[in-house]
C-alpha positions in Angstrom: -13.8 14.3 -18.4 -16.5 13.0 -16.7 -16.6 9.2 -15.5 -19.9 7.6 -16.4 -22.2 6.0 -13.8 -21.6 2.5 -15.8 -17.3 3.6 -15.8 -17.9 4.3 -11.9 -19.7 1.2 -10.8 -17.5 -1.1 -12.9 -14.5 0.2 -11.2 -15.8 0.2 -7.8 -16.6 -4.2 -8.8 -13.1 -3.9 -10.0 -11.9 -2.4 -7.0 -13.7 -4.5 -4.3 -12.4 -7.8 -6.0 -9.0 -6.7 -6.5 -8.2 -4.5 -3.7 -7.9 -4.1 -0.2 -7.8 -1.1 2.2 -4.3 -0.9 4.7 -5.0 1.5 7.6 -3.5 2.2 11.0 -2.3 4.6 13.1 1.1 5.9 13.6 2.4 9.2 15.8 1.8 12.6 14.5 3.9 13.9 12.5 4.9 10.4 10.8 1.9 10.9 8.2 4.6 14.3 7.2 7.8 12.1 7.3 5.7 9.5 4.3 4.4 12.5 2.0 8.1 14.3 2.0 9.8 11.3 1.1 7.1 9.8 -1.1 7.6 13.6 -2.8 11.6 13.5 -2.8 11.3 10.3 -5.1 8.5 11.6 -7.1 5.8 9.0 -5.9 2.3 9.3 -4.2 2.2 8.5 -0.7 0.2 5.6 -1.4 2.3 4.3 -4.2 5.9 4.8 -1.4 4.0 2.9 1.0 3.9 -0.1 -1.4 7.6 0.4 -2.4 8.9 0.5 0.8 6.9 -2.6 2.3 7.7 -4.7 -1.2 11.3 -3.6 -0.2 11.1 -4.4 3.3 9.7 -7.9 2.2 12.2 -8.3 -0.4 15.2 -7.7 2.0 13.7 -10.4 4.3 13.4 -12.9 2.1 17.1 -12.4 0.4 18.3 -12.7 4.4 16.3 -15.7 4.9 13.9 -14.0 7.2 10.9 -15.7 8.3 7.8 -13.6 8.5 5.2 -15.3 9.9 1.6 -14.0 8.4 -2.2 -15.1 9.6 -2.3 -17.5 6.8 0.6 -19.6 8.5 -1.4 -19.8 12.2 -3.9 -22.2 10.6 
């Protein structure tokens, strides 16, 4: 099906108030290492990236981590 001009430009205003874009740069072969495990657990690449980072996040915090973002340099 088709997306309508009016279906694309409402979720590109959707998208650029409600999302932003991750990128950087890792070693070759690393890209390979996210798609086969993102695969083995039935997920997009995208969508493991999230999971593993909420993850890494969530251990953190249950260990009492402190992770320092830019909002806390102030």
């Amino acid at each position: 099906m088709a997306v309508s001009e009016a279906q694309r430009k409402a979720r590109d205003k959707w998208d650029k108030e409600n999302t932003e874009k991750v990128q950087f740069k890792a070693p070759k072969g690393f890209n390979r290492m996210i798609e086969d495990r993102a695969k083995e657990l039935g997920m997009s690449k995208a969508g493991y990236l999230k999971y593993a980072v909420r993850q890494e996040i969530k251990s953190a915090e249950d260990s009492h981590i402190v992770i320092k973002t830019h909002t806390d340099e102030g």
